[in-house]
ROVEX-388199 format. One record per atom (N, C-alpha, C, O): residue in one letter; atom name; x, y, z. Coordinates in nm, 4 decimals, padded with zeros to 6 digits. Layout:
rec res = a | atom = CA | px = X | py = Y | pz = Z
...
! end
This chain:
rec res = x | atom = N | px = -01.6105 | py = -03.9151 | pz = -04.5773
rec res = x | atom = CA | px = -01.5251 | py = -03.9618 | pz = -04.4714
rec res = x | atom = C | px = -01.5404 | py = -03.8692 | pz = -04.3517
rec res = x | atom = O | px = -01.5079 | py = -03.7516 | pz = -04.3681
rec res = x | atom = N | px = -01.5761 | py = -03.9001 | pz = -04.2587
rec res = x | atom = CA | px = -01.5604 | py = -03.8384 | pz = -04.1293
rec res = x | atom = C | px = -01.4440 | py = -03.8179 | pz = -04.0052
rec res = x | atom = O | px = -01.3964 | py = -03.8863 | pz = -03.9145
rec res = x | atom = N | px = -01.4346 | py = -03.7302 | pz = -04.0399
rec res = x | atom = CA | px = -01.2917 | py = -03.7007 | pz = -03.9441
rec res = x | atom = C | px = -01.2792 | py = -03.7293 | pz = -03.8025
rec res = x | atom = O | px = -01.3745 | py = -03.7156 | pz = -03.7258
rec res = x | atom = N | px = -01.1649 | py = -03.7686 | pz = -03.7658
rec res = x | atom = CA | px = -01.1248 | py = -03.8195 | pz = -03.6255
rec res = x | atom = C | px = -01.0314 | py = -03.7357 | pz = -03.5619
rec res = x | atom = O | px = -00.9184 | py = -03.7035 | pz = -03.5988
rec res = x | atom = N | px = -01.0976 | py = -03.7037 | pz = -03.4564
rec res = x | atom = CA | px = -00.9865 | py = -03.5845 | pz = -03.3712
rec res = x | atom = C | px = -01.0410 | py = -03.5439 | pz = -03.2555
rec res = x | atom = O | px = -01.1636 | py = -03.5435 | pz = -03.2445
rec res = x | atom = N | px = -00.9668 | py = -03.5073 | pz = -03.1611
rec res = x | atom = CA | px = -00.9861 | py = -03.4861 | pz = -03.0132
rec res = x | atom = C | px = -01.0726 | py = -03.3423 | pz = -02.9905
rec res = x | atom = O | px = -00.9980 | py = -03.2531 | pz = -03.0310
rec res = x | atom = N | px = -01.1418 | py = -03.3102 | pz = -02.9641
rec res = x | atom = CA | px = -01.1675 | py = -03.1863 | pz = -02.9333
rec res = x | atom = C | px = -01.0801 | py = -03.1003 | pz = -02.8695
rec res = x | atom = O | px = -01.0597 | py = -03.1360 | pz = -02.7535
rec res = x | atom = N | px = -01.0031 | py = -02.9699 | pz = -02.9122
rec res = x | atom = CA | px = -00.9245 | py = -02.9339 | pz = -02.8249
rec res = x | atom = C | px = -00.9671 | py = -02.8386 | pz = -02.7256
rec res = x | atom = O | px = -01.0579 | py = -02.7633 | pz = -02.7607
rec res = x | atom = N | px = -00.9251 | py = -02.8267 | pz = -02.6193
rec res = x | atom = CA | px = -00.9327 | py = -02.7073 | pz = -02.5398
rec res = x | atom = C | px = -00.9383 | py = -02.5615 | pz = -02.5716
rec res = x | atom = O | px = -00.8908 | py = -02.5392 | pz = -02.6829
rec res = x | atom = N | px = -00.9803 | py = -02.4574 | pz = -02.5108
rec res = x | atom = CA | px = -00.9683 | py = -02.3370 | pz = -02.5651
rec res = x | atom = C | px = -00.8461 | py = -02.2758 | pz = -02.5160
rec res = x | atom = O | px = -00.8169 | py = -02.2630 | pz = -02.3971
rec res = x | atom = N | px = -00.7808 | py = -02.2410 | pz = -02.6100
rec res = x | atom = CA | px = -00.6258 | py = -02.2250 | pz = -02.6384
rec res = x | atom = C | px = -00.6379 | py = -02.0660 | pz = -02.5177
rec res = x | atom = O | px = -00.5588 | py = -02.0759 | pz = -02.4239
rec res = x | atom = N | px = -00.6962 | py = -01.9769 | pz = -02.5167
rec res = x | atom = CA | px = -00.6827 | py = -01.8826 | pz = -02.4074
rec res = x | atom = C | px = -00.7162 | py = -01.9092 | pz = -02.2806
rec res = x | atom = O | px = -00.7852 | py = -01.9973 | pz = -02.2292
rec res = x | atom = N | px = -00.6396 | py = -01.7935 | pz = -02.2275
rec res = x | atom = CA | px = -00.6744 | py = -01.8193 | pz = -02.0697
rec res = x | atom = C | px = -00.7758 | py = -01.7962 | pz = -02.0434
rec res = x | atom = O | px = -00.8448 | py = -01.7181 | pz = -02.1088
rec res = x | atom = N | px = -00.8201 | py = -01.8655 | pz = -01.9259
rec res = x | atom = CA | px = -00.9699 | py = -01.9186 | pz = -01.8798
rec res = x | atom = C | px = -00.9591 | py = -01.7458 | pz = -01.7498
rec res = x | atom = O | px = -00.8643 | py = -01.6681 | pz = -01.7390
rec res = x | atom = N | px = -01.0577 | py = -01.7436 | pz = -01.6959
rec res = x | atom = CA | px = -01.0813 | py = -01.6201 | pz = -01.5890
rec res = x | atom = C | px = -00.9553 | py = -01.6249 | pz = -01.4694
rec res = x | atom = O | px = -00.8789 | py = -01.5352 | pz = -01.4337
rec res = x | atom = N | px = -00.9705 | py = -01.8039 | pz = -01.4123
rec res = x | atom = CA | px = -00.8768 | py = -01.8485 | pz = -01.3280
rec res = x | atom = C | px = -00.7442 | py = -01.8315 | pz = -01.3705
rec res = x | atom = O | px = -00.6766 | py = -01.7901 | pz = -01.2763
rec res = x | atom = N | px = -00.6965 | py = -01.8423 | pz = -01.4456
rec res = x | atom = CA | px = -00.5501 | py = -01.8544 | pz = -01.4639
rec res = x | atom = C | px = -00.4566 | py = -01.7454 | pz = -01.5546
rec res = x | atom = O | px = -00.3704 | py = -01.7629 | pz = -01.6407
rec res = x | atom = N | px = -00.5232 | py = -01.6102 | pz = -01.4856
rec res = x | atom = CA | px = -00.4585 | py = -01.5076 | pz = -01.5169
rec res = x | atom = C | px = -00.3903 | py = -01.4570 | pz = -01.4153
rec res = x | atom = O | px = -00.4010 | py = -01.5354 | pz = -01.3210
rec res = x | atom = N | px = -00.3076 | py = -01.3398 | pz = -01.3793
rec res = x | atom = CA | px = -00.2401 | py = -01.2894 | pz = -01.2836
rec res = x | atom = C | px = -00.3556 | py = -01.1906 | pz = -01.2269
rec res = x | atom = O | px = -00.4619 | py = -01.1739 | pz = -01.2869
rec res = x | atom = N | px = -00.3301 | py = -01.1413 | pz = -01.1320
rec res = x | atom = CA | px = -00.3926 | py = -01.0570 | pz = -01.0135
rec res = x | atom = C | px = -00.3546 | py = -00.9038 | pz = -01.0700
rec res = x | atom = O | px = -00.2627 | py = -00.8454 | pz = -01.1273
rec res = x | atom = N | px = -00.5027 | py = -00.8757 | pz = -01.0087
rec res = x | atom = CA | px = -00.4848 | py = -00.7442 | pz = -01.1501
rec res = x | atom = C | px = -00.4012 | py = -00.6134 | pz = -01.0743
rec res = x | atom = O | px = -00.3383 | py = -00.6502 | pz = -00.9751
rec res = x | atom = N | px = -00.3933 | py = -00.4982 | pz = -01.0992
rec res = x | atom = CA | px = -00.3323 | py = -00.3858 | pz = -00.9737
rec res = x | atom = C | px = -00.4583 | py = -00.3677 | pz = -00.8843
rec res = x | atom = O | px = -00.4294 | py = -00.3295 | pz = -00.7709
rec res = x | atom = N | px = -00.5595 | py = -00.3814 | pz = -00.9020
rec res = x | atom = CA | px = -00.6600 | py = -00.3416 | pz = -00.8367
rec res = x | atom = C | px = -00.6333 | py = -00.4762 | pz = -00.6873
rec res = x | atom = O | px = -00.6018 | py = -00.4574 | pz = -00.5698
rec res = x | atom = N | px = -00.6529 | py = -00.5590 | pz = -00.7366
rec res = x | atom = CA | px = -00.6605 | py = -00.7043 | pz = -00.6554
rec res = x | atom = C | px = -00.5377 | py = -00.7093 | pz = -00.5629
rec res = x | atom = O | px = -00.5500 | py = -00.7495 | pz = -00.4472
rec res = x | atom = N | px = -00.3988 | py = -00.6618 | pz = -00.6208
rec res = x | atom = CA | px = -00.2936 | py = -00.6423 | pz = -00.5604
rec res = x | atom = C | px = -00.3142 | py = -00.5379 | pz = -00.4605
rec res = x | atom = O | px = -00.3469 | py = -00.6005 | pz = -00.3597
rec res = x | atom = N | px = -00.3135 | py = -00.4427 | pz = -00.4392
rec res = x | atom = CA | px = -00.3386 | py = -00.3722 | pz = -00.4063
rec res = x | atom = C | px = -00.4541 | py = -00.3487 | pz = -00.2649
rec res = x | atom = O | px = -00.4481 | py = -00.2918 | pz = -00.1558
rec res = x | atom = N | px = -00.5377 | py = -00.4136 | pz = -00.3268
rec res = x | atom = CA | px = -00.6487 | py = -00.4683 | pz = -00.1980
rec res = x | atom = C | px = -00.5795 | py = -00.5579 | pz = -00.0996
rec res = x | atom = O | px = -00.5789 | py = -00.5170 | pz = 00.0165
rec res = x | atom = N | px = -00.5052 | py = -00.7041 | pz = -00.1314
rec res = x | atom = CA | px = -00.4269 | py = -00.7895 | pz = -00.0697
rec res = x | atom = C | px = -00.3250 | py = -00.6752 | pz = 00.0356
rec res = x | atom = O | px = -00.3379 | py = -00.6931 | pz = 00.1567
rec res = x | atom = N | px = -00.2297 | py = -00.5646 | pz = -00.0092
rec res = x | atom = CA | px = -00.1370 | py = -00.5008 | pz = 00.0264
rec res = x | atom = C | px = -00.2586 | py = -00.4285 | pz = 00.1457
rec res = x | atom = O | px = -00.2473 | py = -00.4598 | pz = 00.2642
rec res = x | atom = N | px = -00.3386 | py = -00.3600 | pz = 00.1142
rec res = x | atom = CA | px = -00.4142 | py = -00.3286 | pz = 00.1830
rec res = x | atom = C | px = -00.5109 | py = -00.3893 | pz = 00.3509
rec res = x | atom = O | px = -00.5568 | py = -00.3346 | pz = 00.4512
rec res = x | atom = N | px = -00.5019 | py = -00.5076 | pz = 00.3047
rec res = x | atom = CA | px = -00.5388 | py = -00.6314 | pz = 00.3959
rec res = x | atom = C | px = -00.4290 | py = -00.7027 | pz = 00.4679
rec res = x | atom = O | px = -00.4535 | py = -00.7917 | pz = 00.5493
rec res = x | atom = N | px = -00.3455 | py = -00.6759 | pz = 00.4472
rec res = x | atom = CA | px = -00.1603 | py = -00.7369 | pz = 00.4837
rec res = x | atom = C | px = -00.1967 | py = -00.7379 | pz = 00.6426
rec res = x | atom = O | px = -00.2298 | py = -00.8506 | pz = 00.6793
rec res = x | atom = N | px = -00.1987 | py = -00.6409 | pz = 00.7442
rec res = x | atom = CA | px = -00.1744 | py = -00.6342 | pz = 00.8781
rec res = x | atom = C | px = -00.2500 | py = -00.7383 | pz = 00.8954
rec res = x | atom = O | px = -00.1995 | py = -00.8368 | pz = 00.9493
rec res = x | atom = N | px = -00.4056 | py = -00.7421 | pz = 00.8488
rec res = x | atom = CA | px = -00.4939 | py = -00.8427 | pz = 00.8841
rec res = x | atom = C | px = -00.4323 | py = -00.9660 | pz = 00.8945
rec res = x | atom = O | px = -00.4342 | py = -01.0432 | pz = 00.9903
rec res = x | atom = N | px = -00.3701 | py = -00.9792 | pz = 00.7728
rec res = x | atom = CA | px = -00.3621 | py = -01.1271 | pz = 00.7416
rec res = x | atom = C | px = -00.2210 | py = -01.1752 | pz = 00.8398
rec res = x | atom = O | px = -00.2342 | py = -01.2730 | pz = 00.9133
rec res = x | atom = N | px = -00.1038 | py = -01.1097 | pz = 00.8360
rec res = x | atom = CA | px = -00.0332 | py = -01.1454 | pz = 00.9256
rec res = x | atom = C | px = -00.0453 | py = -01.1616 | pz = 01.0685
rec res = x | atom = O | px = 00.0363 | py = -01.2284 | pz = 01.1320
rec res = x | atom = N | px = -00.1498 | py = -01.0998 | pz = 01.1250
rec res = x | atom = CA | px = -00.2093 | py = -01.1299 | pz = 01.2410
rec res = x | atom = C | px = -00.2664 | py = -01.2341 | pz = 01.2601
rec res = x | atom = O | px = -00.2418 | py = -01.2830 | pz = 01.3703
rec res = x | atom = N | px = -00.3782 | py = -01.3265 | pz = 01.1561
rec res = x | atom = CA | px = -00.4200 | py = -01.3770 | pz = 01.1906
rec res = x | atom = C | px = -00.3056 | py = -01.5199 | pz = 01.1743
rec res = x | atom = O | px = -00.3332 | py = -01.6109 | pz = 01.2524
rec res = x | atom = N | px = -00.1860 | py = -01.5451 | pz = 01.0839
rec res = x | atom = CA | px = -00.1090 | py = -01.5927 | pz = 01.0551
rec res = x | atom = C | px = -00.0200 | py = -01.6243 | pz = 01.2186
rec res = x | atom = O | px = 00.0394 | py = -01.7293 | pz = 01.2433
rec res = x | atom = N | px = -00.0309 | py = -01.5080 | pz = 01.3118
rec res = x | atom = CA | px = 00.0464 | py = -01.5069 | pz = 01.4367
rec res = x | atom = C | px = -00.0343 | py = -01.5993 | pz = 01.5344
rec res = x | atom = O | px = -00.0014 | py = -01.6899 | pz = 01.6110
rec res = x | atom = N | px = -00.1867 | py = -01.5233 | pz = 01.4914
rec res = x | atom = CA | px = -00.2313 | py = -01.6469 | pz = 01.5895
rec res = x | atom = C | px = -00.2648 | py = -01.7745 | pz = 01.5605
rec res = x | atom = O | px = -00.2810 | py = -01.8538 | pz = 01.6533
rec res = x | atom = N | px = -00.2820 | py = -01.8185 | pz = 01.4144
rec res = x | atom = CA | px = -00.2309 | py = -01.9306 | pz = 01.3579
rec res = x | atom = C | px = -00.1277 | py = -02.0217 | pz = 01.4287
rec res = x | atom = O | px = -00.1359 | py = -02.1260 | pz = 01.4936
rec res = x | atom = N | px = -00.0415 | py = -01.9515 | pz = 01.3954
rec res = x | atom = CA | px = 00.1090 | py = -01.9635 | pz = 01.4853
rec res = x | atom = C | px = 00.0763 | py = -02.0455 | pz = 01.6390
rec res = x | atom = O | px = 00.0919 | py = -02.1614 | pz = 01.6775
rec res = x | atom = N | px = 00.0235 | py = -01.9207 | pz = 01.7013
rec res = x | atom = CA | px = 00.0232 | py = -01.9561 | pz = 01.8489
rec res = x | atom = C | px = -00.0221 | py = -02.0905 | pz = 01.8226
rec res = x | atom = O | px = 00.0375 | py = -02.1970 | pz = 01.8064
rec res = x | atom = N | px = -00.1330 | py = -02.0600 | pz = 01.8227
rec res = x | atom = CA | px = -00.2260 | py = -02.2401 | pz = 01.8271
rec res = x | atom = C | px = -00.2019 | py = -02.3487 | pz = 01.7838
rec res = x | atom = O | px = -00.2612 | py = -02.4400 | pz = 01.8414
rec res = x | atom = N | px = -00.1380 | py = -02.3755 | pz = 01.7045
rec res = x | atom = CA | px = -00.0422 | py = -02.4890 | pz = 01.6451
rec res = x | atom = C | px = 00.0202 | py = -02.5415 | pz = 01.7426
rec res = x | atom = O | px = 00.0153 | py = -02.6540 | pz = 01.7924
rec res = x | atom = N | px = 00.1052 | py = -02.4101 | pz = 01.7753
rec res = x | atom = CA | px = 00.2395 | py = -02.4589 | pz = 01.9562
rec res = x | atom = C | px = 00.1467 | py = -02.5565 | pz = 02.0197
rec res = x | atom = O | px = 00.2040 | py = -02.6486 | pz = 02.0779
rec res = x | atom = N | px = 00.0091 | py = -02.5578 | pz = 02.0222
rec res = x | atom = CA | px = -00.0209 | py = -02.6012 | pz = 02.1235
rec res = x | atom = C | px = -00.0960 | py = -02.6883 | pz = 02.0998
rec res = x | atom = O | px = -00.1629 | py = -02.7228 | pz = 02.1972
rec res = x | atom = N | px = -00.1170 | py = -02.7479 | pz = 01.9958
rec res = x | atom = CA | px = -00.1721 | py = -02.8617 | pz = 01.9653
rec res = x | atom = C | px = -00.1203 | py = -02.9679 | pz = 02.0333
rec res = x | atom = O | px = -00.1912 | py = -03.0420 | pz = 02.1014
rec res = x | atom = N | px = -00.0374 | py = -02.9775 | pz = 02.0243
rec res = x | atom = CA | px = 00.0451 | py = -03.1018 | pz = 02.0653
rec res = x | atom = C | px = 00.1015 | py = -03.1151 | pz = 02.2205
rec res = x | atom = O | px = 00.1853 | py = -03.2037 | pz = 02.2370
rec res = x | atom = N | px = 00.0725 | py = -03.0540 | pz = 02.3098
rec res = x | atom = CA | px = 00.0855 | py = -03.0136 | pz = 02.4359
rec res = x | atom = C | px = 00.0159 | py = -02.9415 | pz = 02.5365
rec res = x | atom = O | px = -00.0556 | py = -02.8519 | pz = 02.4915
rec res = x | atom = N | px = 00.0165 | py = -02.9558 | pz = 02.6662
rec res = x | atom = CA | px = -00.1334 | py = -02.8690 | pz = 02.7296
rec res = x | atom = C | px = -00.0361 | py = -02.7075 | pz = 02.7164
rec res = x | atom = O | px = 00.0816 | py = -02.6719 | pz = 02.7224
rec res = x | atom = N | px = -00.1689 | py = -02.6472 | pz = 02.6961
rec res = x | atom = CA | px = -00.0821 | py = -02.4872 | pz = 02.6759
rec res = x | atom = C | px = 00.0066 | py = -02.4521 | pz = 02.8281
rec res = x | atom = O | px = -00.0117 | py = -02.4970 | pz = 02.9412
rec res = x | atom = N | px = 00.0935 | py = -02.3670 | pz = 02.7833
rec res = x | atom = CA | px = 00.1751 | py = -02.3198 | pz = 02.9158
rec res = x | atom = C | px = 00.0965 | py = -02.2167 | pz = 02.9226
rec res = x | atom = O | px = 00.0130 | py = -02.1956 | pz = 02.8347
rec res = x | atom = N | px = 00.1237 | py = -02.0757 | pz = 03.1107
rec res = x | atom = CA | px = 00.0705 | py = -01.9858 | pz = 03.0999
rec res = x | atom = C | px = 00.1602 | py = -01.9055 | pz = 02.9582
rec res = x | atom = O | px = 00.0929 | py = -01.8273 | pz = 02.8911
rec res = x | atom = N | px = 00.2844 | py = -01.9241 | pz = 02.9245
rec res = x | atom = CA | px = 00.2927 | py = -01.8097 | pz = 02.8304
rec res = x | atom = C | px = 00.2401 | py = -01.8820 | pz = 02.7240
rec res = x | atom = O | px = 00.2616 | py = -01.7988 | pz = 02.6359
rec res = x | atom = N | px = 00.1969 | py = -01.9578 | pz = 02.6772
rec res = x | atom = CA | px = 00.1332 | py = -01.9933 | pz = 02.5729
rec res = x | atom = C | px = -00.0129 | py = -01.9277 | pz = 02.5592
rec res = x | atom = O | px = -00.0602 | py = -01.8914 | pz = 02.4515
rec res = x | atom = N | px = -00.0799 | py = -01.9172 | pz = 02.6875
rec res = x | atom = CA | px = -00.1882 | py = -01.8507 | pz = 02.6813
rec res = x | atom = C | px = -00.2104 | py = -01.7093 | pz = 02.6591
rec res = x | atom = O | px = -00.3115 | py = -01.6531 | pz = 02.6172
rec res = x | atom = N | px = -00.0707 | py = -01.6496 | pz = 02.7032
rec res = x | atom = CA | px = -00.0418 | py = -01.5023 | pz = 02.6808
rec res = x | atom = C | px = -00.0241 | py = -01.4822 | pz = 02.5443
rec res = x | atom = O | px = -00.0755 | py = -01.3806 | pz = 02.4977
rec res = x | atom = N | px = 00.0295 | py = -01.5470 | pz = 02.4791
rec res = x | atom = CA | px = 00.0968 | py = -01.5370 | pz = 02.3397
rec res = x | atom = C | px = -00.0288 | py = -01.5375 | pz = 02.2626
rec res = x | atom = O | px = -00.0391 | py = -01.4397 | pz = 02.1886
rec res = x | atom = N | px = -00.1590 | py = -01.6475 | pz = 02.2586
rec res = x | atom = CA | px = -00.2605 | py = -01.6608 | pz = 02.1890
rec res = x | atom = C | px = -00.3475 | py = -01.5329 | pz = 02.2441
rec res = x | atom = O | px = -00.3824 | py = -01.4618 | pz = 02.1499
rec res = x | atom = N | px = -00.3819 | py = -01.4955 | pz = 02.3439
rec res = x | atom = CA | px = -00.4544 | py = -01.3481 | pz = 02.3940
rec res = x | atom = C | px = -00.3999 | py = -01.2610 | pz = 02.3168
rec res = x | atom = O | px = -00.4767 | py = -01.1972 | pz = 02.2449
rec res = x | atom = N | px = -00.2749 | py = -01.2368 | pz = 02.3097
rec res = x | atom = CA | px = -00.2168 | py = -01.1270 | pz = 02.2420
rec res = x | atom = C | px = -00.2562 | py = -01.1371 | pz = 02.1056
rec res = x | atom = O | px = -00.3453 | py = -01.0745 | pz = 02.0480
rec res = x | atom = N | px = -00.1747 | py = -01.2281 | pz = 02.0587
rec res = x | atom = CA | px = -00.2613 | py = -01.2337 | pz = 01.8707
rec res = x | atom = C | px = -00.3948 | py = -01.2322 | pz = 01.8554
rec res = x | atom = O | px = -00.4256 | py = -01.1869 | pz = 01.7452
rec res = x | atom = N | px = -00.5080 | py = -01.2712 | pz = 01.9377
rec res = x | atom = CA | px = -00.6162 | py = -01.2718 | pz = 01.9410
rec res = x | atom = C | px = -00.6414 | py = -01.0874 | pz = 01.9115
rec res = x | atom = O | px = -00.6849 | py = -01.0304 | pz = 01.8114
rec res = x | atom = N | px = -00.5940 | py = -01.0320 | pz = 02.0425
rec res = x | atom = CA | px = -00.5633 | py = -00.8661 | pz = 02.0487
rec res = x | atom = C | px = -00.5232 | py = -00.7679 | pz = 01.9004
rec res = x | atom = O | px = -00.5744 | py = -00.6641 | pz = 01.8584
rec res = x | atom = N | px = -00.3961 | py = -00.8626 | pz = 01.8405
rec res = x | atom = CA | px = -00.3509 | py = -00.8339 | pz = 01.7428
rec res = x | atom = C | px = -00.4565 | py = -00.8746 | pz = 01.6413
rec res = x | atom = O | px = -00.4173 | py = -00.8122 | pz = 01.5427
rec res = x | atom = N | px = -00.5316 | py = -00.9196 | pz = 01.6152
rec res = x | atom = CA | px = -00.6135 | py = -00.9451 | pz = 01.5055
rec res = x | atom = C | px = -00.7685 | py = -00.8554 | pz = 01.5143
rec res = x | atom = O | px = -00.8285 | py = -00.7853 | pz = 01.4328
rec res = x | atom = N | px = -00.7903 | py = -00.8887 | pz = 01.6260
rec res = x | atom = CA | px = -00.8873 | py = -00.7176 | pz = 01.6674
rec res = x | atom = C | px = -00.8856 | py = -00.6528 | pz = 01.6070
rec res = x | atom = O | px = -00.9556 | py = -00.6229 | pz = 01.5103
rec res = x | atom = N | px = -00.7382 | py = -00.5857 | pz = 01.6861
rec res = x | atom = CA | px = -00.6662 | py = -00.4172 | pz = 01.6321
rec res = x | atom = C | px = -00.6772 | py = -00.4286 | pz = 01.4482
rec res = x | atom = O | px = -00.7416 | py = -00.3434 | pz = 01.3870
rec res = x | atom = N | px = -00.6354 | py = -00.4965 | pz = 01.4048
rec res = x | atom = CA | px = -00.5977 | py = -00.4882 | pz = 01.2974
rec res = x | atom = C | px = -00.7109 | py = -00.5099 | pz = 01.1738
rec res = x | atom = O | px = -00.7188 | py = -00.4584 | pz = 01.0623
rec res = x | atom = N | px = -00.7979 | py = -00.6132 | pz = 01.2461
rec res = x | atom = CA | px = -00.9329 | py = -00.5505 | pz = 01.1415
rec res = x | atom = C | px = -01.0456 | py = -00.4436 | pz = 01.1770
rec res = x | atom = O | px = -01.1257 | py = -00.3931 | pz = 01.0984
rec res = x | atom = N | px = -01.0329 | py = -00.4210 | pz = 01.3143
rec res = x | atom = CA | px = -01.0304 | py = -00.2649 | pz = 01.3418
rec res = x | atom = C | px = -01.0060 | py = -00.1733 | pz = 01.2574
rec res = x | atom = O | px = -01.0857 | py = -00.0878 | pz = 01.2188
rec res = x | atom = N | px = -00.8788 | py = -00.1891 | pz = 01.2204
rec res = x | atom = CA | px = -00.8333 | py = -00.0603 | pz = 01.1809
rec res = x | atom = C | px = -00.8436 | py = -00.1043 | pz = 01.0382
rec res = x | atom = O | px = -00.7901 | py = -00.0039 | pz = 00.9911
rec res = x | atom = N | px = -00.8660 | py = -00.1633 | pz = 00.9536
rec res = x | atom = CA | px = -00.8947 | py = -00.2267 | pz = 00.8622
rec res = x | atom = C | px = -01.0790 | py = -00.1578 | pz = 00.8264
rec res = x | atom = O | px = -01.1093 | py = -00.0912 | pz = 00.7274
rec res = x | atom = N | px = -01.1391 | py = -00.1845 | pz = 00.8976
rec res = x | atom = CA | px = -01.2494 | py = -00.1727 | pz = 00.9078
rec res = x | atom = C | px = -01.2584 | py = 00.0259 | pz = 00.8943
rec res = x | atom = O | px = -01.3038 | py = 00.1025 | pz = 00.8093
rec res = x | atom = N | px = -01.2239 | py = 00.0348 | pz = 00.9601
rec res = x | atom = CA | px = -01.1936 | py = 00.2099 | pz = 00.9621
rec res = x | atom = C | px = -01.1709 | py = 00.2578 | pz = 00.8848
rec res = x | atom = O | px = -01.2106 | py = 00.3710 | pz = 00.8570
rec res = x | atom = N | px = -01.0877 | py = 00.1795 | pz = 00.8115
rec res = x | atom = CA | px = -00.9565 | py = 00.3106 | pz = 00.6787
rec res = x | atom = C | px = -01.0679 | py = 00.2308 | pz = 00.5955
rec res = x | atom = O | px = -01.0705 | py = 00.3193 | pz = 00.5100
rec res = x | atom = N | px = -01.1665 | py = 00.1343 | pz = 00.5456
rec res = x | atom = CA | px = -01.2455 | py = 00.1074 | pz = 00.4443
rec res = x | atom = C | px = -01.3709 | py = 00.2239 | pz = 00.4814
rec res = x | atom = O | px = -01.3895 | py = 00.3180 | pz = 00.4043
rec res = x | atom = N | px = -01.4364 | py = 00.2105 | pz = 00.5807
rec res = x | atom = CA | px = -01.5443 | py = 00.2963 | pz = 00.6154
rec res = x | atom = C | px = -01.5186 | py = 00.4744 | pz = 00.5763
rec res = x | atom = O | px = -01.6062 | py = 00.5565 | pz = 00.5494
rec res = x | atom = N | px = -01.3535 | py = 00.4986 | pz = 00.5856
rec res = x | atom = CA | px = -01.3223 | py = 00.6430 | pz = 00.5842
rec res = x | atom = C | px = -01.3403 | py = 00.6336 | pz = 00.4174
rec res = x | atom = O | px = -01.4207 | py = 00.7093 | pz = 00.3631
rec res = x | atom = N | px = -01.2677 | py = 00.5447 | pz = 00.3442
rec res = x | atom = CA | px = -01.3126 | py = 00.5269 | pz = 00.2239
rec res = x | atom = C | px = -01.4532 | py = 00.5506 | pz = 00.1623
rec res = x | atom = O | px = -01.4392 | py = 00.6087 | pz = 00.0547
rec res = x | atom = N | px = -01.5171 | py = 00.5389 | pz = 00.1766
rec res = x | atom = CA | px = -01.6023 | py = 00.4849 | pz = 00.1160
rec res = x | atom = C | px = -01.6736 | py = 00.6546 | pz = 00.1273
rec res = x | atom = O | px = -01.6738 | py = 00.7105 | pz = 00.2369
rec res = x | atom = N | px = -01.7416 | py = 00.7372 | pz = -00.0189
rec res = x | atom = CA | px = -01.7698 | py = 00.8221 | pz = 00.0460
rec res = x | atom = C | px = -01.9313 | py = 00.8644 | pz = 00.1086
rec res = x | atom = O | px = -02.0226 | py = 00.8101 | pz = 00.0463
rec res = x | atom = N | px = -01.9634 | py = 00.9335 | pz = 00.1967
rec res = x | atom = CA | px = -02.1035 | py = 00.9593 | pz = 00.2513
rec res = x | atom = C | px = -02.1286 | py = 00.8287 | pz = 00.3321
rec res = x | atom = O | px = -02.2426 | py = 00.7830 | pz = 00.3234
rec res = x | atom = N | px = -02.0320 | py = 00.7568 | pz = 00.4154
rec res = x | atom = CA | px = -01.9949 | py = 00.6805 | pz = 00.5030
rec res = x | atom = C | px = -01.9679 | py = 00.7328 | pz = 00.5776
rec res = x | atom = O | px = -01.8977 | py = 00.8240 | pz = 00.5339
rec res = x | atom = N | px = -01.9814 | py = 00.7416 | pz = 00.7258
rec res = x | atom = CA | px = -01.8837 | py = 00.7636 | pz = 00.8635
rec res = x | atom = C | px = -01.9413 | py = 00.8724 | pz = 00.9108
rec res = x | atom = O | px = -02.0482 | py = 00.9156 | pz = 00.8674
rec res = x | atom = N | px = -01.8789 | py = 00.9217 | pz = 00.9976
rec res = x | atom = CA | px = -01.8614 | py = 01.0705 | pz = 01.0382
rec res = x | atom = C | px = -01.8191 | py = 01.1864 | pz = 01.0017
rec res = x | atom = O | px = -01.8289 | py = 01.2825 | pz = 01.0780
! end
């Protein structure tokens, strides 16, 4: 008699569907300024989808533009100071 049955899945977690390790956390925390910057100028540009930009609308997107610079700038820096027999 040959048996009838579903193949099941593999009962452990797969790579994807584990939590974020301290290392991974940590990198994210590390990347934070970045990401909220680019989140601001996100922001801006949205406002203005739907309308011709005002001048402060244009100020507001320059600035986050500025703000996202700076911030993987400095992003860019504190990894390079990292890293060792890198830099100056």
């Amino acid at each position: 008699m040959k048996h009838i049955g579903a193949d099941q899945a593999v009962v452990t977690a797969d790579e994807f569907d584990r939590e974020p390790t301290a290392a991974e956390l940590d990198a994210i925390a590390h990347e934070m300024p970045v990401i909220r910057a680019e989140v601001e100028l996100l922001d801006a540009q949205i406002i203005t989808l739907d309308r011709t930009p005002t001048e402060l609308d244009q100020r507001r997107i320059r600035r986050a533009r500025r703000k996202v610079l700076t911030a993987r700038l400095a992003l860019a820096n504190m990894t390079t100071m990292r890293i060792p027999g890198v830099g100056a």
